[in-house]
C-alpha positions as CSV (number, residue, x, y, z in Angstrom):
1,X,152.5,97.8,-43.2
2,X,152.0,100.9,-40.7
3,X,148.4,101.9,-40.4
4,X,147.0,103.5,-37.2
5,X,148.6,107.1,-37.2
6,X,146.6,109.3,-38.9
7,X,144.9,110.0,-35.3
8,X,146.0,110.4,-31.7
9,X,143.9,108.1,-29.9
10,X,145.2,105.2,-27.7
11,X,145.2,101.7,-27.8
12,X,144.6,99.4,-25.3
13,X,145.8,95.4,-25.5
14,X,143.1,93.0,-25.0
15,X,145.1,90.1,-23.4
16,X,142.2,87.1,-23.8
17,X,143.2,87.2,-27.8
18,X,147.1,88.9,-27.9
19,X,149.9,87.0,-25.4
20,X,148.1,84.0,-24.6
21,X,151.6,82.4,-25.6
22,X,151.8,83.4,-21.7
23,X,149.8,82.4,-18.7
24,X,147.1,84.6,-18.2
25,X,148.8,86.6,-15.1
26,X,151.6,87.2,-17.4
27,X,150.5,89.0,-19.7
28,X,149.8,92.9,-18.4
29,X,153.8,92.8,-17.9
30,X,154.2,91.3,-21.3
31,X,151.9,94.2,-22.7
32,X,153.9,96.8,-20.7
33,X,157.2,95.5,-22.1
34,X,155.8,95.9,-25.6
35,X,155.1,99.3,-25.0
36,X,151.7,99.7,-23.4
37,X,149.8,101.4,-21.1
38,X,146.6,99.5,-20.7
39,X,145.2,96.3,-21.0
40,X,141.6,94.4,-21.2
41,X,140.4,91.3,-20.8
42,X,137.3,88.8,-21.3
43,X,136.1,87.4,-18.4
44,X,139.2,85.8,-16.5
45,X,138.0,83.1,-14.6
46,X,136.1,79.9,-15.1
47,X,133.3,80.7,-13.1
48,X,130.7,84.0,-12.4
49,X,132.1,84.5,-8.6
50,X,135.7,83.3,-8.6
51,X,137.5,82.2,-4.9
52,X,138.6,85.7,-3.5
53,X,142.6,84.7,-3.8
54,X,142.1,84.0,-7.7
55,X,141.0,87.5,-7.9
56,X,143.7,89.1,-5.6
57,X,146.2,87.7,-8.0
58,X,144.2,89.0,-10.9
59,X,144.6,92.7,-9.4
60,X,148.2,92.4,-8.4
61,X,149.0,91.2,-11.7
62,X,147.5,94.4,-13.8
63,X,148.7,96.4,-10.9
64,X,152.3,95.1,-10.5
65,X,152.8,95.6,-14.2
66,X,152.1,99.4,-14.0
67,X,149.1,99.0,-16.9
68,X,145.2,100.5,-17.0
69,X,142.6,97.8,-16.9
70,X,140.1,99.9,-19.2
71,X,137.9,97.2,-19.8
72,X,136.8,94.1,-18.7
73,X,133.6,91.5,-20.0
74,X,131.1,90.4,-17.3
75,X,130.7,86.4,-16.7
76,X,130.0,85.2,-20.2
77,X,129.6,81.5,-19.8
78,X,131.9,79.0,-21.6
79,X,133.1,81.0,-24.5
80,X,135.0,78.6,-26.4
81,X,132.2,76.2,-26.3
82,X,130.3,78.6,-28.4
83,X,128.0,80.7,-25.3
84,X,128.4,84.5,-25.7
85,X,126.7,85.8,-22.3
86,X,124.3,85.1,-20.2
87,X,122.2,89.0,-19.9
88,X,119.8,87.4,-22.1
89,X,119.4,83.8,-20.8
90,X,116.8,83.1,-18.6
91,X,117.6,79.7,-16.9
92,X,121.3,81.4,-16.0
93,X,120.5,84.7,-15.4
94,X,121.2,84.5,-11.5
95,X,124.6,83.8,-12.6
96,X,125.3,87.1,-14.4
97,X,123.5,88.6,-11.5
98,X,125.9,87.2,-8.8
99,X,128.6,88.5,-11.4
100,X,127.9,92.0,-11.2
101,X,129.2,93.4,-7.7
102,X,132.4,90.7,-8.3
103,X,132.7,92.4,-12.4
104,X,132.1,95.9,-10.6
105,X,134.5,95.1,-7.9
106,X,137.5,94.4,-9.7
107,X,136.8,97.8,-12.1
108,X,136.9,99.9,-8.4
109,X,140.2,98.4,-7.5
110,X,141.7,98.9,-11.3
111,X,139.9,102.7,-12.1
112,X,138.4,100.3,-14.9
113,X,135.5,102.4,-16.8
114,X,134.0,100.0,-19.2
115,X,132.2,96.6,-18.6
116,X,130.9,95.1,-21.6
117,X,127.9,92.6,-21.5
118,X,127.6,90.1,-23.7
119,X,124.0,89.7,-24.6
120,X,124.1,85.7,-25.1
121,X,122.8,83.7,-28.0
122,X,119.2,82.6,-28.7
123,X,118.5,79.8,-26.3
124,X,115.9,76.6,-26.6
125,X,113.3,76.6,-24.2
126,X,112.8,80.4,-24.0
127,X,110.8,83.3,-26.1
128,X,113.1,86.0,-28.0
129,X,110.7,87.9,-25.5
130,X,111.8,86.2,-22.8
131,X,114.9,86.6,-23.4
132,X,115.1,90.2,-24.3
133,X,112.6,90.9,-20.6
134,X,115.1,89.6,-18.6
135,X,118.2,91.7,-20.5
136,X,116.3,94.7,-20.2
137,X,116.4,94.2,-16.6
138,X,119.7,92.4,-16.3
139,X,121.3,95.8,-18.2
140,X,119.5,98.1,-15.5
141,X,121.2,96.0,-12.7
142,X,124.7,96.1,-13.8
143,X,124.3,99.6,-15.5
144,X,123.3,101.1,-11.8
145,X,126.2,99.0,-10.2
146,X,128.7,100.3,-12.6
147,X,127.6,103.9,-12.0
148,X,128.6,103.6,-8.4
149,X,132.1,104.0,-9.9
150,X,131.4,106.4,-12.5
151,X,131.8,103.4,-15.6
152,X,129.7,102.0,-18.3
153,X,127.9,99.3,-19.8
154,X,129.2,98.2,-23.1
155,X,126.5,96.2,-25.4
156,X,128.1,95.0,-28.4
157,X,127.1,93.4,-31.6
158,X,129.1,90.3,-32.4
159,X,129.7,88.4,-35.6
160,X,130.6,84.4,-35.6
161,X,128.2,83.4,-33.7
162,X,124.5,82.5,-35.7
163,X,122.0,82.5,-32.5
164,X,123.5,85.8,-31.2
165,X,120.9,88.6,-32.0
166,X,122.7,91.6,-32.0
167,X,124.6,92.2,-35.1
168,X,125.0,95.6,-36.3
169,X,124.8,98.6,-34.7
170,X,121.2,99.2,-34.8
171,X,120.8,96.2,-32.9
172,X,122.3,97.3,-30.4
173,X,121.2,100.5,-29.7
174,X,117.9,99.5,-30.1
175,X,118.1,97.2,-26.7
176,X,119.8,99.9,-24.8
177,X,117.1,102.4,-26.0
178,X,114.7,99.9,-24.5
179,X,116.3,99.4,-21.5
180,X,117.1,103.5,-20.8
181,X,113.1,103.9,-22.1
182,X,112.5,101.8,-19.0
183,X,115.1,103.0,-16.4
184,X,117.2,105.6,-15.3
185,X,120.5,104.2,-16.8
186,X,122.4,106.6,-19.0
187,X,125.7,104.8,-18.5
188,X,124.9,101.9,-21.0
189,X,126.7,102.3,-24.3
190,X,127.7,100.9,-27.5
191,X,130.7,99.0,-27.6
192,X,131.7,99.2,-31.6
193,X,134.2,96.7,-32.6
194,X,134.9,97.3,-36.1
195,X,135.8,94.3,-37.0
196,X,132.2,92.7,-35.9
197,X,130.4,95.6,-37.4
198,X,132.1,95.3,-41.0
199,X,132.1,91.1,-40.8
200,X,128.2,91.5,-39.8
201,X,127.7,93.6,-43.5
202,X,126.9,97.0,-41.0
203,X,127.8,100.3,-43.1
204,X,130.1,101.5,-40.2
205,X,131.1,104.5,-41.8
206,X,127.3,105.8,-41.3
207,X,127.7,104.1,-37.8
208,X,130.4,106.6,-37.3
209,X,128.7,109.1,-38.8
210,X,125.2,109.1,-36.8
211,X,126.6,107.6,-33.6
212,X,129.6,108.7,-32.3
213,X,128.4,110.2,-29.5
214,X,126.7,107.0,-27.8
215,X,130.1,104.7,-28.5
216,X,132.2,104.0,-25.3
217,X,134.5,101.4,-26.5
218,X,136.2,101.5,-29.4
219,X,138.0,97.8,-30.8
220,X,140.0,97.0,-34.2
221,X,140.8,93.6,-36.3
222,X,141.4,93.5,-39.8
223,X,139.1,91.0,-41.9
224,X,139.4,88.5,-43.5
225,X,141.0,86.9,-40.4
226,X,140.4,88.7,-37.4
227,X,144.3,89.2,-37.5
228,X,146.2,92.8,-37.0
229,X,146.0,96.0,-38.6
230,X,147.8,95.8,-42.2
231,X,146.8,92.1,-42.8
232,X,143.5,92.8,-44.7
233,X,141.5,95.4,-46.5
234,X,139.4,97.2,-43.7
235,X,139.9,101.2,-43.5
236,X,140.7,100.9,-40.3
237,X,143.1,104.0,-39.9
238,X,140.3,106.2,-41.9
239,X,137.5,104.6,-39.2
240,X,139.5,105.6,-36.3
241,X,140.2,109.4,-37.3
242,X,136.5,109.7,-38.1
243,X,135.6,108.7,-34.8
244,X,138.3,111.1,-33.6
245,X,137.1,113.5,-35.7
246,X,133.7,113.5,-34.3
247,X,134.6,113.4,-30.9
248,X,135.6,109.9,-29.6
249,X,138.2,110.1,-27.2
250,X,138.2,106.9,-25.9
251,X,140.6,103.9,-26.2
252,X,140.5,101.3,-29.0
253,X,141.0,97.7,-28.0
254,X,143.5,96.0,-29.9
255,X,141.0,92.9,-30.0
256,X,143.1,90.7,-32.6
257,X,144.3,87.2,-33.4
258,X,148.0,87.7,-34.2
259,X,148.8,85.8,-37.2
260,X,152.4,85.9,-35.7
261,X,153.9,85.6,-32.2
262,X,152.4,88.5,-30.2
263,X,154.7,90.9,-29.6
264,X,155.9,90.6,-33.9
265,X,152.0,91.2,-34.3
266,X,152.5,94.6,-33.2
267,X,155.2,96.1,-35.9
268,X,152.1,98.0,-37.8
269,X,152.1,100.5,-35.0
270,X,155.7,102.3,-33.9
271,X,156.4,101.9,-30.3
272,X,156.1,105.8,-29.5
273,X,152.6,105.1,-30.5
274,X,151.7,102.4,-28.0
């Protein structure tokens, strides 16, 4: 099934959920041989400040491939044991902190212009105020480093994951309007993943609709099963050319579990589309 072309906006190959048949470094050439232009990834490495030579061959792989990093996740923690970032948690925050300049870093060397900061999950020992205190200021820090290089903050709401607070959009928007109501930070933005947003029971056609203009990230799954484009029953193609239609211009991360190899995952979209 084609979906996808009733638009012109371009898509971008998040490579933490799509090749990982391949070792990580791989896989911006993999994406380029399939047809794209631009990649984006999770956090890449096991820990918030990385040795200097793992992130060298980080660069050199986007770069020798000839792909855009557009965007790339700040230090999250240990994402397949269930954390979802560390912005909100007190007893790590230092670690998100000493991510920042690395995150930032690697965005200056790539022209990447989107950095998205997983808020982190409800944590034991610590008051939702707490927790939200410190991600007001945590935002502020990494919004003002990302400025330096003209890019942007992404907060996104998530689904799967009970303890995480931010769910639908409103969420969302509602931290950043906190933290911008305390700082001069106009570079943090939603990040709307579609997928989430509809899993989460958010009307994201209103979304669309009311808050176009405050989106800077843009990603697509189909549901049930997180999988491509064409293997469920979201309007995805009807989402996209709203956003389009009311001035998004941004990329849309193909953020997807194929529910094939990789590269057959792709056959919704023809290749002079990629």
């Amino acid at each position: 099934m084609r979906v996808g072309m009733s638009h012109q906006l371009k898509y971008t190959v998040n490579c933490s959920l799509l090749f990982t048949e391949l070792p990580l470094l791989e896989r911006p050439a993999a994406a380029r041989r399939a047809g794209f232009s631009a990649v984006e990834f999770w956090w890449p490495f096991v820990e918030a400040v990385p040795p200097e030579r793992q992130v060298d061959a980080f660069v050199n792989a986007v770069t020798d491939a000839g792909v855009q990093l557009t965007g790339l996740n700040f230090f999250a923690g240990d994402m397949p044991g269930g954390d979802r970032g560390l912005v909100s948690w007190p007893k790590r925050s230092s670690e998100f902190r000493d991510n920042i300049d690395v995150t930032v870093g690697i965005g200056e060397r790539l022209g990447t212009q989107g950095f998205n900061a997983l808020y982190g999950n409800r944590v034991d020992g610590s008051s939702e105020q707490e927790q939200d205190d410190v991600a007001v200021e945590n935002l502020a820090l990494a919004a003002k480093a990302a400025a330096r290089i003209g890019a942007s903050v992404l907060v996104e709401p998530v689904s799967g994951a009970e303890r995480y607070p931010l769910k639908v959009a409103a969420d969302a928007l509602s931290m950043i309007d906190r933290v911008q109501a305390a700082y001069d930070v106009p570079n943090i933005r939603l990040l709307a993943d579609l997928y989430h947003l509809a899993v989460n029971g958010d009307d994201v056609d209103r979304v669309i609709a009311e808050h176009t203009d405050r989106v800077a990230h843009v990603q697509i799954a189909d549901n049930p099963g997180r999988n491509e484009p064409g293997t469920g029953t979201l309007p995805l193609d009807h989402q996209l050319t709203a956003l389009e239609a009311n001035g998004y211009a941004g990329w849309v991360g193909l953020e997807y579990k194929p529910s094939t190899t990789s590269e057959a995952s792709f056959g919704w979209l023809p290749y002079e589309r990629r």
